[in-house]
C-alpha positions as CSV (number, residue, x, y, z in Angstrom):
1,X,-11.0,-0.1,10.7
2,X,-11.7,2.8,8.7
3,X,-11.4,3.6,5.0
4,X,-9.8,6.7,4.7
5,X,-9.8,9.1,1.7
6,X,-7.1,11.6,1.5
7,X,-6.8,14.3,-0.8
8,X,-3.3,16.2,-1.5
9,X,-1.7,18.4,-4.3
10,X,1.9,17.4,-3.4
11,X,3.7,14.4,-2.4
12,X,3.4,13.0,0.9
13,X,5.8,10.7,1.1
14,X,5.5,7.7,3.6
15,X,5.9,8.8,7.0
16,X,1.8,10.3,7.0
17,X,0.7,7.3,5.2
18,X,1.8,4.6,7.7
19,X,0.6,7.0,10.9
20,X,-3.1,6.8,9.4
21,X,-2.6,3.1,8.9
22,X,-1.6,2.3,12.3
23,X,-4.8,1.6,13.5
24,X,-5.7,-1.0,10.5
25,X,-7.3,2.0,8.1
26,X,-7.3,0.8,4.4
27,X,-5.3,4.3,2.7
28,X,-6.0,5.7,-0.8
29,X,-4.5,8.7,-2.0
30,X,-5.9,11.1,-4.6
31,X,-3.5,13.5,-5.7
32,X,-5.3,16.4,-7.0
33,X,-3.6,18.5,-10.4
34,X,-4.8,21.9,-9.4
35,X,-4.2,23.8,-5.8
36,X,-8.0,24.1,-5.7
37,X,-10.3,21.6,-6.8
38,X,-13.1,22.3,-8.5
39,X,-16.8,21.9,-6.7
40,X,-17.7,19.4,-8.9
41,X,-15.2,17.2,-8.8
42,X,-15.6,17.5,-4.5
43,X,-19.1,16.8,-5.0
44,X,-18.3,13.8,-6.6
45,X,-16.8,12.1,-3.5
46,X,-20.1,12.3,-1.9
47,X,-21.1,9.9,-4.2
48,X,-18.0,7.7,-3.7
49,X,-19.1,5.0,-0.7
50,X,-15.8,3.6,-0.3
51,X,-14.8,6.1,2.0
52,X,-16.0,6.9,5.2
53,X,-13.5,9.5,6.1
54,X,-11.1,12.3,3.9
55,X,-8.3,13.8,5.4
56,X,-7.1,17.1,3.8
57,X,-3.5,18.6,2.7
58,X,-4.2,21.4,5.1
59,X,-3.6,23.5,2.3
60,X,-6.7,22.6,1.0
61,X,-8.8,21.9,3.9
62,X,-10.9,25.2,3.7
63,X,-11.7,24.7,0.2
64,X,-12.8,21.3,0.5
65,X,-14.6,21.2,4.0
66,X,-17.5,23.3,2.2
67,X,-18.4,20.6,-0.3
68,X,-17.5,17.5,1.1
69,X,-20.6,15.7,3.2
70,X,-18.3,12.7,4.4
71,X,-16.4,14.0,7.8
72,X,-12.9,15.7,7.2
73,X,-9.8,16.6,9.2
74,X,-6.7,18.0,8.6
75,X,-3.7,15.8,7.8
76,X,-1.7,18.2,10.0
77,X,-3.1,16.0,12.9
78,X,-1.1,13.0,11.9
79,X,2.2,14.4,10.8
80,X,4.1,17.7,9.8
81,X,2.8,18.8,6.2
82,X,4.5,17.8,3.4
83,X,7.2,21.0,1.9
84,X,5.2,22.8,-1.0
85,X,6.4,21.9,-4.7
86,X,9.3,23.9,-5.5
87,X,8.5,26.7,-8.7
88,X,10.1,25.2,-11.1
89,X,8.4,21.5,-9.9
90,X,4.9,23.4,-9.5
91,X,5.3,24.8,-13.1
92,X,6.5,21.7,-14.9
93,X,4.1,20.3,-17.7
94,X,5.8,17.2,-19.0
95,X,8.5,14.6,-17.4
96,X,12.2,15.1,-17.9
97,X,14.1,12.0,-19.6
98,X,12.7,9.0,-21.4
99,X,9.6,7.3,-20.8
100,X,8.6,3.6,-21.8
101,X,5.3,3.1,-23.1
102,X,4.3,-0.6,-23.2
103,X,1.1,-1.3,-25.3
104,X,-0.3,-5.0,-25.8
105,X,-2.5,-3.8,-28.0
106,X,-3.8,-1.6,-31.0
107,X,-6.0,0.3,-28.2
108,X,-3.2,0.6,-26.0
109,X,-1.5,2.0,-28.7
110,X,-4.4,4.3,-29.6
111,X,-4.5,6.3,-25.6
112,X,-0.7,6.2,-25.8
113,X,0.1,8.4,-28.9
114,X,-1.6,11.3,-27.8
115,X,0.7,11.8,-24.8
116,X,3.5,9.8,-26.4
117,X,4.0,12.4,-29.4
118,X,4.2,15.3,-26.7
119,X,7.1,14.2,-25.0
120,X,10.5,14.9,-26.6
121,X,12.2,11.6,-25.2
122,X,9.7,8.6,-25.4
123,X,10.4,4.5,-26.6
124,X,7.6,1.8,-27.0
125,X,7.9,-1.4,-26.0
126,X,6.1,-4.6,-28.0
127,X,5.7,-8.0,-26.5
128,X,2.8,-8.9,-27.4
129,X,1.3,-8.3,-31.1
130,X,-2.9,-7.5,-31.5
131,X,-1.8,-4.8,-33.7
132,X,0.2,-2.6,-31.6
133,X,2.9,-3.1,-34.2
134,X,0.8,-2.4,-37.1
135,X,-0.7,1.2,-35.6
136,X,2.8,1.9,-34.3
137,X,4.4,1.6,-37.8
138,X,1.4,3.4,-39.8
139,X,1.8,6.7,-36.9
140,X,5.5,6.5,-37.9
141,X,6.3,5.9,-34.4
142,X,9.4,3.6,-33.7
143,X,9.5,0.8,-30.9
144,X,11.5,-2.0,-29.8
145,X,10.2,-5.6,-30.0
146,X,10.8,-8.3,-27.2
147,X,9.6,-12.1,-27.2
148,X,7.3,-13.1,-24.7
149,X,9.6,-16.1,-24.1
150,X,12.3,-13.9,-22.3
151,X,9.7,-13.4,-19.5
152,X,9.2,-17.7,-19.2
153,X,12.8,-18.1,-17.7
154,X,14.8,-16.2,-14.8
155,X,16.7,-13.7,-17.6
156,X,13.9,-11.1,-18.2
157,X,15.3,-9.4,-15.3
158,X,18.4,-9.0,-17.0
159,X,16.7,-8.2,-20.5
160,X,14.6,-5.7,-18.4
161,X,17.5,-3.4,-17.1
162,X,19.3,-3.2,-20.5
163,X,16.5,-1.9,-22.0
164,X,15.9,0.6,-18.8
165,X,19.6,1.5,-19.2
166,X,20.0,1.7,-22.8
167,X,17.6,4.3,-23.0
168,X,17.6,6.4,-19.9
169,X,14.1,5.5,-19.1
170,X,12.5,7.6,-16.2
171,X,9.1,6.1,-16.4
172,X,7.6,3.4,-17.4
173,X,3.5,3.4,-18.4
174,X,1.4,0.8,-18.9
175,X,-2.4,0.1,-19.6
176,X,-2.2,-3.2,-18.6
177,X,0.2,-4.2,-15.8
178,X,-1.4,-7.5,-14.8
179,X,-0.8,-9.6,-17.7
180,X,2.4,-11.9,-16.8
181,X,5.4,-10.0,-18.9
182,X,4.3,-6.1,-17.4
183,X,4.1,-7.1,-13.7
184,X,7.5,-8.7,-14.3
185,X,8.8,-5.5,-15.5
186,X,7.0,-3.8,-12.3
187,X,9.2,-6.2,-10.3
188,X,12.6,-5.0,-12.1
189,X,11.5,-1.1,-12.2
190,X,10.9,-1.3,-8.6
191,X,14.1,-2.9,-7.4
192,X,15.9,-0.1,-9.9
193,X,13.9,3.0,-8.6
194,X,11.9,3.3,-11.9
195,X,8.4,4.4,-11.2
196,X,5.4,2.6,-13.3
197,X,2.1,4.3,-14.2
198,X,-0.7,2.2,-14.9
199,X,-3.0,4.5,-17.5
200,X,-6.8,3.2,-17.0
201,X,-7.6,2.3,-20.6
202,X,-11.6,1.5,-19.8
203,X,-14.1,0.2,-16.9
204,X,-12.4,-3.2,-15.1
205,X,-14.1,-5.7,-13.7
206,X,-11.7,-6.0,-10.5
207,X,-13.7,-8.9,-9.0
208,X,-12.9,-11.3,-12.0
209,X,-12.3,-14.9,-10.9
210,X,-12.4,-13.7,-6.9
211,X,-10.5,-10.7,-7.9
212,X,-7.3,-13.1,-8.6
213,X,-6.0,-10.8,-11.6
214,X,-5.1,-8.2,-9.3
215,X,-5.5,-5.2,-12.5
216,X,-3.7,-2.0,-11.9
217,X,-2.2,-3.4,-8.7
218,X,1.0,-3.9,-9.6
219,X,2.0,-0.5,-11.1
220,X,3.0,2.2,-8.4
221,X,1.0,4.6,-9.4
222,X,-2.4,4.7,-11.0
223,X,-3.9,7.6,-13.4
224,X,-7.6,6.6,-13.4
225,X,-10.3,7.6,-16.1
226,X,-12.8,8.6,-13.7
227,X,-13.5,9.0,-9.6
228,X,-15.7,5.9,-9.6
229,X,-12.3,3.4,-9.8
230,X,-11.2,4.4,-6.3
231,X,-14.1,2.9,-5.0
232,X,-13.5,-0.7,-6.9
233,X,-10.1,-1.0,-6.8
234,X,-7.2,-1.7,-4.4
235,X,-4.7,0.7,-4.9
236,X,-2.3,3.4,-2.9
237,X,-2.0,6.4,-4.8
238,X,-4.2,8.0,-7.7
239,X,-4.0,10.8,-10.3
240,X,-7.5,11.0,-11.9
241,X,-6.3,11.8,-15.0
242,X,-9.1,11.1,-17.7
243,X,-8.3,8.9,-21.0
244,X,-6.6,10.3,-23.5
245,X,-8.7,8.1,-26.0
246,X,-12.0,9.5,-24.9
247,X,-10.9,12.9,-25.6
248,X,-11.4,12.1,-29.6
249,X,-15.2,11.5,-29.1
250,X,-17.2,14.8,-28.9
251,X,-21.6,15.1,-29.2
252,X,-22.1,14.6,-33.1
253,X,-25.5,15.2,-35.4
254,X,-27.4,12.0,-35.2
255,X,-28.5,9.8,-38.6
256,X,-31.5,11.0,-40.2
257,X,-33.1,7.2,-39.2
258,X,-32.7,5.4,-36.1
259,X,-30.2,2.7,-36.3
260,X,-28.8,0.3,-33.8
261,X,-25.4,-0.7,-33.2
262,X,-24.5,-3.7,-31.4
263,X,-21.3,-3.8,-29.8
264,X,-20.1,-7.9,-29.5
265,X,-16.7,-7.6,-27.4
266,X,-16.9,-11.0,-25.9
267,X,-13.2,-11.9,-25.7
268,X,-10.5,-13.8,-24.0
269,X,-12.7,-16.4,-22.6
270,X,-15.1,-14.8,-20.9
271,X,-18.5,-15.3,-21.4
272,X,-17.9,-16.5,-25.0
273,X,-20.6,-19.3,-24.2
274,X,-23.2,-16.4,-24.3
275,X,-22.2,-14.4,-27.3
276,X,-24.4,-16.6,-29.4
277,X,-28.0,-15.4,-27.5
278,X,-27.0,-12.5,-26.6
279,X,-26.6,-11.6,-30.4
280,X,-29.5,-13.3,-31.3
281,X,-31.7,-11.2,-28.7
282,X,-29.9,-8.0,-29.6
283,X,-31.4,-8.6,-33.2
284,X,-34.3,-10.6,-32.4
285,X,-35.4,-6.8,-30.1
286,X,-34.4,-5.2,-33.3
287,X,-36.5,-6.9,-35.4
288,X,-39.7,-6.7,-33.5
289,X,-39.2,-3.0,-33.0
290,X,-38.3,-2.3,-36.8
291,X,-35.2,-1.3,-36.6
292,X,-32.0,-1.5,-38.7
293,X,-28.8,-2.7,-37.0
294,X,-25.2,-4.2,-37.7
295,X,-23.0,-5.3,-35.8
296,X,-19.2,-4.4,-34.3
297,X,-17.1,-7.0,-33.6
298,X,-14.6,-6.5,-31.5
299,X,-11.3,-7.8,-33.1
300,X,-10.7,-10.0,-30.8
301,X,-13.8,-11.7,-30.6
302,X,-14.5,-15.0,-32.5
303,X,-17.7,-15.1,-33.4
304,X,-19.3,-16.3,-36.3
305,X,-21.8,-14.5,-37.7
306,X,-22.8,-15.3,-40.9
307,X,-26.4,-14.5,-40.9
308,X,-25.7,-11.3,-39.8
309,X,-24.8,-7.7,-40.9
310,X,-21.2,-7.5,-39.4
311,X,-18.7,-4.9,-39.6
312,X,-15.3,-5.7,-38.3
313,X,-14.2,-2.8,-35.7
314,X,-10.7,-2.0,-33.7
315,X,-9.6,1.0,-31.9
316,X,-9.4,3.6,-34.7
317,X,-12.4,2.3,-36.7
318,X,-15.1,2.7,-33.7
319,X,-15.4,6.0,-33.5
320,X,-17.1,6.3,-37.0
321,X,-19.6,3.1,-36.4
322,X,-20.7,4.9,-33.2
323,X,-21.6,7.9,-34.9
324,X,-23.3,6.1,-37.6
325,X,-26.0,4.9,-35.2
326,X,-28.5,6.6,-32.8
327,X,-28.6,3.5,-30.3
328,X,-25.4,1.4,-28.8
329,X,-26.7,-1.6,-27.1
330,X,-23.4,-3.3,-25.3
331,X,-22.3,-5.3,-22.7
332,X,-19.7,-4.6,-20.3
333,X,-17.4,-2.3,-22.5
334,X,-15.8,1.3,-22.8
335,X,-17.9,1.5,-25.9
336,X,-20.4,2.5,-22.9
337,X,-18.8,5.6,-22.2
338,X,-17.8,6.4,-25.5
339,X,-21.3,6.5,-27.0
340,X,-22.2,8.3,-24.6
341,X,-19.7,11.3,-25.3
342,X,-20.7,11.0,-28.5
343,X,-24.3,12.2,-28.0
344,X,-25.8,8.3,-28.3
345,X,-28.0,6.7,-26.2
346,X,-26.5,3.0,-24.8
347,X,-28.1,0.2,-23.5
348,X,-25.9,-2.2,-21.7
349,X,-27.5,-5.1,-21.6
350,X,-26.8,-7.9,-19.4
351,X,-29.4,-11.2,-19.9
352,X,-25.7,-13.5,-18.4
353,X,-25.4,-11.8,-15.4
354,X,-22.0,-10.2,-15.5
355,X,-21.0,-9.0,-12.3
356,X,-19.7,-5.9,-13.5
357,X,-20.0,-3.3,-10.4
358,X,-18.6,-0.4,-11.9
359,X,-21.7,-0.5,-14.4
360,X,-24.4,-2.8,-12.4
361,X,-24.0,-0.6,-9.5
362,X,-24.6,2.4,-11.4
363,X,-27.3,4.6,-10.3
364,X,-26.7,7.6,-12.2
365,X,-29.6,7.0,-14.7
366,X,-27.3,8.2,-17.7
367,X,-27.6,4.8,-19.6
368,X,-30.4,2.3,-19.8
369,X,-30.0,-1.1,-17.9
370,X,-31.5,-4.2,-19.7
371,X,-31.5,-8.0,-18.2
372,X,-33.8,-9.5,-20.7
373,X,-35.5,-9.9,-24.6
374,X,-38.7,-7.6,-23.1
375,X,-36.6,-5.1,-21.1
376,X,-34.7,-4.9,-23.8
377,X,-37.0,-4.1,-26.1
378,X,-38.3,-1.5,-23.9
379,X,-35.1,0.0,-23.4
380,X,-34.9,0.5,-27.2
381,X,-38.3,1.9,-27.8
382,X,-37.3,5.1,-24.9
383,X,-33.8,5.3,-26.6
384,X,-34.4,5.9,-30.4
385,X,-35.9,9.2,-29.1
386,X,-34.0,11.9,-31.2
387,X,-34.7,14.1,-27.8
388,X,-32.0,13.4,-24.2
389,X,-34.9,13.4,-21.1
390,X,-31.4,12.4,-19.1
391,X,-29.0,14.6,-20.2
392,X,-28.5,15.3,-16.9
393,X,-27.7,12.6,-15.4
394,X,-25.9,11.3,-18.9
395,X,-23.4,14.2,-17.7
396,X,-23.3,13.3,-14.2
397,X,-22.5,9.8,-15.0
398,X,-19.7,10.7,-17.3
399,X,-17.8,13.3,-14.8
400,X,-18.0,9.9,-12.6
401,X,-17.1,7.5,-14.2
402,X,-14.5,9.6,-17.0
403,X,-13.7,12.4,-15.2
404,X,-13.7,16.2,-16.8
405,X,-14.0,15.4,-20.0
406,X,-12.6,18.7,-21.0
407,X,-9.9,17.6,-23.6
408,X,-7.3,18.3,-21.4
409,X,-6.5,14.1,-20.4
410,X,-3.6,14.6,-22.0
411,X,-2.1,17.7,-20.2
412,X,-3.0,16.2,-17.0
413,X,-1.1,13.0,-17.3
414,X,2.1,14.7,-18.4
415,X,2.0,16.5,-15.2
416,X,1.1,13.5,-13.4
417,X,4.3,11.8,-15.1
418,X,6.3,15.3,-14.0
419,X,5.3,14.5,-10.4
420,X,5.7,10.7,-10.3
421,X,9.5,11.1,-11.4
422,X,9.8,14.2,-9.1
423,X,8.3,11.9,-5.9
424,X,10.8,8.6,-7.0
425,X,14.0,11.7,-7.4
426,X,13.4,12.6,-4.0
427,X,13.5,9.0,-2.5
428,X,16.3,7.8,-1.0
429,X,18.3,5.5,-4.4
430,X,19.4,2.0,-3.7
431,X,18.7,0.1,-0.6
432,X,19.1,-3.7,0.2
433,X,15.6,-4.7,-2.3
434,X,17.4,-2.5,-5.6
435,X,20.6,-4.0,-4.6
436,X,19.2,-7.8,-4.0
437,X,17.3,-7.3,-7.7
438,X,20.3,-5.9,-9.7
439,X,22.1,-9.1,-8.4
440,X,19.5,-11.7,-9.2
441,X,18.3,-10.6,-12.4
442,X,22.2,-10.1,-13.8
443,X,21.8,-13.9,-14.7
444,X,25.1,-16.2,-14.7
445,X,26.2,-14.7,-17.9
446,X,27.8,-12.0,-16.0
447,X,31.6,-13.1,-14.4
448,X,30.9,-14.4,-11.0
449,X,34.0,-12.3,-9.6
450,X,31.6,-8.9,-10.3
451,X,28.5,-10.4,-8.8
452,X,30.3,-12.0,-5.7
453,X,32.1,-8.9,-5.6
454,X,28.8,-7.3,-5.0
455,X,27.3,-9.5,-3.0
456,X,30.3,-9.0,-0.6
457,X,29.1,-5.0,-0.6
458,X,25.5,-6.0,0.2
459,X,26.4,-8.7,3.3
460,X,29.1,-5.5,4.7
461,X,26.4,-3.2,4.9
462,X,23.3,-5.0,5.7
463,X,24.8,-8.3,7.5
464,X,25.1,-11.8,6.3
465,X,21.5,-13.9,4.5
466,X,20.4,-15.9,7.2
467,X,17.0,-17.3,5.1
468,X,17.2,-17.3,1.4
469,X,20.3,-19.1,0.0
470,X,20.4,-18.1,-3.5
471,X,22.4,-19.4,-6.6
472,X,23.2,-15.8,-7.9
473,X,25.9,-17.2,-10.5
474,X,28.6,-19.7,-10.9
475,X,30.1,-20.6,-7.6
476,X,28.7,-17.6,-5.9
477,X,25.7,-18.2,-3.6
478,X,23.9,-16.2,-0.6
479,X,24.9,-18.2,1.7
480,X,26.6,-20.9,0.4
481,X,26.5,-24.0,-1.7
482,X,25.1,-26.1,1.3
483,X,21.9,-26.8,1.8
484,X,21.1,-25.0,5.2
485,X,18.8,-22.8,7.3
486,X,15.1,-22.6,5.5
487,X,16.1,-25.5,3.9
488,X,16.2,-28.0,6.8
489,X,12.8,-26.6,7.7
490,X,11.4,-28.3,4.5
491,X,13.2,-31.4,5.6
492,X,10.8,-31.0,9.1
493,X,7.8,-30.5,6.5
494,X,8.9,-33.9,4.7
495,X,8.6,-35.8,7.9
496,X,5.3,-34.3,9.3
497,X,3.7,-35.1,5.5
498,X,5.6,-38.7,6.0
499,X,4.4,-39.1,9.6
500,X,0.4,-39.1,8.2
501,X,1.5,-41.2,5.4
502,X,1.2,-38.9,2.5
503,X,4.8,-39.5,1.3
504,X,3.9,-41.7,-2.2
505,X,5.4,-42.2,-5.8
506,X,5.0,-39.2,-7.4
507,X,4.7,-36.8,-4.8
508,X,4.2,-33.0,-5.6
509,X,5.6,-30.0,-4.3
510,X,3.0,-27.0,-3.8
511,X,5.4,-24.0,-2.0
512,X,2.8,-21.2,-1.0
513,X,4.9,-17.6,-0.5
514,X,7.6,-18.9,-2.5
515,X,9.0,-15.9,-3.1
516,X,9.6,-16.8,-6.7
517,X,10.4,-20.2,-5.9
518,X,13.2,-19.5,-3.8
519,X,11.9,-22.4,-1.2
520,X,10.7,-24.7,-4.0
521,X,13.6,-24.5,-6.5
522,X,16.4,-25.2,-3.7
523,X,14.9,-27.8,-2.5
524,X,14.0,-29.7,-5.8
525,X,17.2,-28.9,-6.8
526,X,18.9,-30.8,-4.2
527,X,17.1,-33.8,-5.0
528,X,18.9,-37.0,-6.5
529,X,17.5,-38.7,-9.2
530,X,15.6,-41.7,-9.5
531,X,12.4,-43.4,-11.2
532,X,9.8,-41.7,-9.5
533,X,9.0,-39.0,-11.0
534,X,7.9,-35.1,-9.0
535,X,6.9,-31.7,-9.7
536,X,6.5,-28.9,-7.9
537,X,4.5,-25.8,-8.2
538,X,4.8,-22.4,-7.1
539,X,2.2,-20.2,-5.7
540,X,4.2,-16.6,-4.4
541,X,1.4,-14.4,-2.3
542,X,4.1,-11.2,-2.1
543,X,3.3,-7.9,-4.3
544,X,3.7,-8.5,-8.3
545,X,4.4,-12.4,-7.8
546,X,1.2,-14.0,-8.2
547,X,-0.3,-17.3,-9.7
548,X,-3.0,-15.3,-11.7
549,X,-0.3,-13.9,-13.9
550,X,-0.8,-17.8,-15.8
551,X,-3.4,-18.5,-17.3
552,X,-3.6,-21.6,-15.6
553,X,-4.2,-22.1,-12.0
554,X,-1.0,-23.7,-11.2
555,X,1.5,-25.1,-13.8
556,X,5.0,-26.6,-13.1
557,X,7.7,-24.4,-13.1
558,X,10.2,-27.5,-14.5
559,X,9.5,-30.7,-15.2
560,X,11.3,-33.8,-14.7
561,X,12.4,-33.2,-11.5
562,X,12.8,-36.2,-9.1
563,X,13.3,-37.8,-5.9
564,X,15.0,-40.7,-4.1
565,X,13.6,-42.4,-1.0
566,X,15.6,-40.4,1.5
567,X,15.0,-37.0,0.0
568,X,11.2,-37.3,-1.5
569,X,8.9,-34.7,-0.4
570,X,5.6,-33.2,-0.7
């Protein structure tokens, strides 16, 4: 199997895509913003060791084929070439209609204005609080607010689409799509035709807890910050767009006396049992070597540091502490990168071991790397230097890992936006998976004679449900109020478990590829009561249903529900 890089100006469409992936090749797309792309940009796929081989829009193909050491072909040899963008596509700088901005956070909120206040027709979108409320209101900027508790039921879908409707949304972006609530909403776009964006709002570390998180996996389309995420991440399509929040961090004059800031960002769990020493060495390096520090604390870290000079820092307050030092010393962090643009030397220093591959794979040379007190130390003493001995590769590093860096983030992801809503015009609407999802997520407070009116539509056109026998709303099932087909498969399941004697008091249902606990809902629904007691958990493998989205590894979806002796299960 091959990993296959291919590089396009316009959209392919699927028909190209599944004829390279017929022989098991693992597909990413990289959709370039100008007809000719620049040499260094093609140099920096050389560096990329993901792929192994890039097929070109033949358009392209002599332009690239000069700069590119990995082999190339044309992508004529697997299917007719796309149609050229029409003039009027081609020339299009922003998206037509309204597009969603969803921010779960006061940095979220930060990369979003930017492109936000240069589109005529835009809404925001709050579920969850860390200040995104508070920046939106002091920028003026109006947004609607929705409790995380829609998304712990079966109504969000519903809640979802009116929003959608309402307000004529094209788009939807995100900067997180993983969290719980957003891939939800991925879920309902899809089945409605909407396409999602997922904005990369900083370096990821895509292998967290076995890679279970799935980040910038669940939105259609992905407009990176730099080149280096194509080789870390599991995605389809991608716009290397740059981030928009970088763009306000330009080389400024250094302090007249070295000064170190130190960046402590450990939040949300991880690693919080080493913020403590790795603090303590940060200063304790300091201190041998002289030099005055204070700290940044992340907002949403913790720590207490009372012994310490501290300065509380967000998303709009960074930018000053960074300039009033000579030396960042981090760990794994966008503070990295935005040092760096602003003329500082980093340190990232990492005494815990964070498997962070986007940074401890990094061979550029454009920041210092630092595992211990000593190396450290050392790492310091070369840094203070008012003179750069690696601009060079400080440049390098930043084209790679946060692309141009030319200002022009913004411009590009408006025209990524134009093409994404141009692609999702030209596909076919509807289908049997739009249809399915505007019937599931209506909810039972819609009559039942509309959705089984519906339904009735669907079963004419696509043939009866033979598997999933869903309650869509009162009275009005997929198949019908009987327990039937899948479900007497469970009932075969139940007597194998019984058969090695692992039937018990208390038994619990674990339903892998649930399919949103189509299997496991059913059949625990079907089950009369009595004193013993039994649970069941859900664990859905399919695209944008996953376990991960909890914070917990498994946690019942209802409790309370039972079983009798001739309908117990496990």
């Amino acid at each position: 199997m091959a990993n296959i890089l291919v590089l396009t100006n316009r959209p392919l469409g699927s028909g190209p895509l599944q004829r390279l992936k017929r022989n098991g090749a693992t597909i990413k797309v990289l959709h370039l913003f100008e007809p000719v792309a620049g040499e260094e940009e093609l140099g920096l796929i050389n560096d990329l060791r993901w792929a192994e081989r890039v097929v070109v829009d033949d358009e392209l193909f002599d332009n690239v084929r000069g700069f590119i050491r990995i082999p190339c072909e044309k992508l004529s040899r697997y299917a007719p070439p796309p149609p050229p963008l029409s003039p009027e596509i081609a020339q299009r700088t922003s998206p037509d209609g309204t597009v969603l901005f969803v921010p779960c956070n006061d940095t979220h909120v930060r990369m979003f204005l930017p492109v936000a206040k240069r589109l005529p027709e835009r809404h925001f979108l709050v579920i969850r609080g860390e200040n995104a409320d508070k920046y939106l209101d002091e920028h003026n900027e109006p947004y609607q607010r929705m409790d995380l508790g829609v998304f712990r039921g079966m109504g969000y879908g519903r809640a979802v689409r009116d929003v959608i409707a309402e307000h004529k949304i094209r788009a939807i972006v995100f900067a997180n799509d993983w969290v719980g609530e957003n891939w939800r909403i991925c879920e309902v776009a899809r089945g409605l035709g909407v396409p999602t964006v997922c904005i990369q709002e900083g370096p990821q570390d895509y292998e967290l807890d076995g890679g279970k998180w799935r980040q910038m996996q669940f939105a259609e389309y992905i407009f990176s910050q730099g080149l280096i995420t194509l080789q870390y991440l599991s995605a389809d399509e991608f716009y290397v767009s740059g981030n928009p929040r970088l763009s306000f961090y330009t080389p400024q004059p250094l302090p007249d006396q070295p000064k170190v800031m130190i960046n402590s960002n450990f939040t949300y769990g991880v690693y919080e049992d080493w913020r403590d020493r790795w603090v303590a060495d940060c200063v304790g390096a300091c201190g041998a070597l002289g030099l005055p520090y204070f700290i940044s604390q992340h907002p949403r870290d913790n720590g207490v540091f009372t012994e310490y000079t501290v300065i509380k820092s967000d998303a709009f307050k960074i930018p000053d502490q960074i300039n009033s030092a000579n030396v960042i010393v981090t760990r794994f962090s966008q503070v990295v990168y935005e040092a760096m643009l602003s003329g500082r030397q980093v340190v990232y220093y990492n005494p815990h071991g964070e498997v962070k591959k986007v940074l401890t794979e990094d061979r550029s040379g454009g920041f210092y790397l630092a595992h211990d007190r000593d190396s450290l130390a050392a790492a310091l003493r070369e840094a203070v230097r008012k003179e750069f001995p690696n601009e060079r590769e400080r440049r390098r590093c930043l084209r790679l890992h946060c692309g141009p860096c030319d200002g022009k983030e913004v411009d590009r992801i408006l025209l990524g936006l134009a093409r994404v809503v141009h692609a999702q015009a030209d596909k076919p609407a509807g289908g049997l998976w739009s249809t399915i999802t505007s019937l599931f997520t209506k909810g039972s407070n819609v009559h039942a004679k509309e959705v089984e009116k519906e339904l009735k539509a669907v079963v004419k056109e696509h043939g009866p449900f033979t598997a999933q026998n869903m309650r869509l709303a009162d009275g009005v099932y997929t198949i019908n109020e009987k327990v039937n087909y899948d479900h007497f498969k469970v009932n075969r399941i139940k007597q194998i478990v019984a058969d090695f004697g692992l039937l018990r008091k208390g038994a619990r249902l674990l339903d892998i590829a649930s399919l949103q606990s189509m299997f496991a809902m059913p059949a625990c629904n079907r089950c009369s009561p009595s004193s013993s007691p039994s649970r069941a958990w859900t664990w859905s493998l399919s695209r944008g249903v996953s376990p991960t989205s909890r914070r917990a590894s498994l946690r019942p979806r209802c409790s309370g529900w039972t079983t009798s002796s001739s309908t117990r299960m496990t």
